[in-house]
matplotlib code that plots the C-alpha trace (Angstrom):
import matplotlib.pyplot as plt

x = [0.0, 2.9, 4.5, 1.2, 1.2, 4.3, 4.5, 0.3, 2.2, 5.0, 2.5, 0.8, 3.8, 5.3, 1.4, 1.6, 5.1, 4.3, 1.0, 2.5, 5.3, 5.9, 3.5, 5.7, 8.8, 6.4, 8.3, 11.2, 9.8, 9.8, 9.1, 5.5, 4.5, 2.8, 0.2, -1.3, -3.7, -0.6, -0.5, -4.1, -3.3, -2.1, -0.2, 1.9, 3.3, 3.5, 6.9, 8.0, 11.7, 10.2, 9.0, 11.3, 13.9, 11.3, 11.4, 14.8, 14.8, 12.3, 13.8, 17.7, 16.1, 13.1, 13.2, 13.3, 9.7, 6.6, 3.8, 1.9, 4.2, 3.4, 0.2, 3.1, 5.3, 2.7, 1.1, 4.8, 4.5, 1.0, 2.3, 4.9, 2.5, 4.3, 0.2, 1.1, 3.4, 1.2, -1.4, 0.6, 2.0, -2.0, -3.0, -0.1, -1.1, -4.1, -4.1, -2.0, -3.9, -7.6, -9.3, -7.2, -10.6, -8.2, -5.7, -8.9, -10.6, -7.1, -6.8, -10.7, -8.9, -6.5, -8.9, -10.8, -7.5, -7.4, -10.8, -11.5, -14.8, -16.2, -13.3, -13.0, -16.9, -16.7, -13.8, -15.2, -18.4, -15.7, -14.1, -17.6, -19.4, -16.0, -16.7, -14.7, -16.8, -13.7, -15.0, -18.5, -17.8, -15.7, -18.6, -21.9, -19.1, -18.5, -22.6, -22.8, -19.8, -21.7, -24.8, -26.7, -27.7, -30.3, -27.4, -26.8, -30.0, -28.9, -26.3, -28.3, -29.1, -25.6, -24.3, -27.0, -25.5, -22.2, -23.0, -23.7, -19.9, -18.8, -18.8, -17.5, -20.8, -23.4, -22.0, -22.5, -26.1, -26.2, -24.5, -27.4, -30.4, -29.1, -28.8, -31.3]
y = [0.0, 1.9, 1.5, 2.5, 5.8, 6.6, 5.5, 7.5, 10.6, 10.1, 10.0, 13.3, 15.0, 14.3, 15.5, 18.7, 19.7, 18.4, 20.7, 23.7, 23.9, 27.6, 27.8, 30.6, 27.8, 27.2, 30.7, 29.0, 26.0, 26.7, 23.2, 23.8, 27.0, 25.6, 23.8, 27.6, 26.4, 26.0, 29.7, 30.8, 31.1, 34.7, 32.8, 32.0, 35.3, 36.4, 37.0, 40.3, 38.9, 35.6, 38.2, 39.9, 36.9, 35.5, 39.0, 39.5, 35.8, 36.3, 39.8, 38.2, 35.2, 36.4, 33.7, 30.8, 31.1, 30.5, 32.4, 29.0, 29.7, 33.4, 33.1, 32.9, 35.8, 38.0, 38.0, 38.2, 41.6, 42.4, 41.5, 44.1, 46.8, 46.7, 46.4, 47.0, 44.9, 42.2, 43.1, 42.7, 39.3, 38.3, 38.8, 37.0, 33.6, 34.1, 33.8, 30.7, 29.7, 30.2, 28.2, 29.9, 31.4, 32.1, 34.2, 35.9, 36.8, 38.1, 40.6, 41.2, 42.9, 45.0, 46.2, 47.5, 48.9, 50.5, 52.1, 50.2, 48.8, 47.8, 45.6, 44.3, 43.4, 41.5, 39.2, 38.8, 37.4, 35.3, 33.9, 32.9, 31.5, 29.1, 28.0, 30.7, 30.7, 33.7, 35.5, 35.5, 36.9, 39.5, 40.4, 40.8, 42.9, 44.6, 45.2, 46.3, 49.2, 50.5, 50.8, 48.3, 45.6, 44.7, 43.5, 40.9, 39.4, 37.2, 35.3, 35.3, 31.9, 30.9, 32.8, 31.5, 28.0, 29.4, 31.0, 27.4, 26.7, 30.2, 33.5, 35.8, 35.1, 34.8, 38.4, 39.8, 38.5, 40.7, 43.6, 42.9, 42.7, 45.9, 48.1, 46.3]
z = [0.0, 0.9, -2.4, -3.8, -2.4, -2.9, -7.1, -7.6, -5.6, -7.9, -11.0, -9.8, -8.9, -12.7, -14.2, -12.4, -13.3, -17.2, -16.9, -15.2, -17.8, -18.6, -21.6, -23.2, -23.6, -26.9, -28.6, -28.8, -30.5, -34.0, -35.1, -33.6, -35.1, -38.1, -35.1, -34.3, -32.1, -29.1, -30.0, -29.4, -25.6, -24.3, -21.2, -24.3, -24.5, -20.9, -20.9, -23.0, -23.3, -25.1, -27.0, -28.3, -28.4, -31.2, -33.2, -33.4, -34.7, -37.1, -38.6, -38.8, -40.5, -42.4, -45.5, -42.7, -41.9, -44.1, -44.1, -42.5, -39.3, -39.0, -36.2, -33.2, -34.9, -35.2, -31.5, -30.3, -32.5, -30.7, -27.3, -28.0, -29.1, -32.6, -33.9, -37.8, -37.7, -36.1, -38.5, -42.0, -41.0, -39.5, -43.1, -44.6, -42.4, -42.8, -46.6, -46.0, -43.5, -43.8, -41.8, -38.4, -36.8, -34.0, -36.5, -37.9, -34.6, -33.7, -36.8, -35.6, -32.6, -33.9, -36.3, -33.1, -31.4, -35.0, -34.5, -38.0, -36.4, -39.9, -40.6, -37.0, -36.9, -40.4, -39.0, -35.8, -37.4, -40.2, -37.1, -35.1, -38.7, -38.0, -34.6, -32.7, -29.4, -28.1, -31.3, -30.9, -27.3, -28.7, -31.4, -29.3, -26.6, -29.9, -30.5, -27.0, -27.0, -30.2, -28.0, -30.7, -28.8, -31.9, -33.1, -30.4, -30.6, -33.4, -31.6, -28.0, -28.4, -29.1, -26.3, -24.0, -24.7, -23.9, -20.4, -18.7, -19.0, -19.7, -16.9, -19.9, -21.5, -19.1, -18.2, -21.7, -21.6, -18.3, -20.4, -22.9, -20.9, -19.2, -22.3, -24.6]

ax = plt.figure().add_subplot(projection="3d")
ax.plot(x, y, z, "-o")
ax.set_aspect("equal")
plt.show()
């Protein structure tokens, strides 16, 4: 029984230290860039120095990367306020790489910081017609700022769904019923 313990404390000790592995050790992993959803995490780029480690690697070696391992780069750009930047290689994976909801809700974003609402509300809505639950979130928020909570209505039932499992959006169907 003894043995027992010890070998299933043993087991849990090794899980926790495998799951609490610093999630922004993935930046210096170039081998997993093309597999952008590792990349759709903001822990990921926590620290500024993992940062700015991967941009100086990208700009000295510019030809070694392909446009399909751009999604990383580019929020390394965004974490580092360099939003332009960020944007122009978003759009270069993103022709690459279509199907990224994750890349296109991003762009969605900076769109916003941009003040391009337009463009920000036609790729969050891209990115949640994929399956980007994050996206939809970030749309009916978007409906809300405007003060045009008509707009929401369409994807109440979708958030509704969401807010069983999801705090972020049971409290935008608060921020609706408030303003609606």
């Amino acid at each position: 029984m003894k043995r027992l313990s010890i070998f299933l404390f043993s087991l849990l000790a090794v899980a926790a230290a495998t799951f609490a592995q610093d999630k922004t050790e993935l930046l210096k992993q170039k081998n997993l860039f093309k597999d952008y959803a590792k990349f759709d995490n903001p822990a990921v780029f926590a620290n500024l120095q993992n940062n700015a480690n991967l941009i100086a690697d990208y700009e000295s070696r510019l030809s070694d990367f392909k446009d399909t391992e751009l999604f990383p780069i580019a929020m390394a750009y965004m974490a580092t306020r360099n939003v332009d930047k960020a944007m122009s290689l978003l759009q270069k994976h993103i022709k690459a790489v279509p199907q990224n909801a994750a890349a296109i809700r991003s762009l969605a974003t900076m769109n916003l910081i941009k003040n391009d609402k337009a463009a920000a509300e036609d790729l969050y809505k891209k990115a949640s017609d994929m399956g980007d639950k994050t996206a939809l979130k970030s749309l009916a928020s978007l409906y809300i700022m405007e003060r045009t909570p008509k707009k929401v209505e369409a994807y109440i039932d979708a958030l509704k769904a969401l807010a069983k499992d999801d705090l972020e959006a049971a409290n935008i169907i608060l921020m609706y019923s408030s303003v609606k």
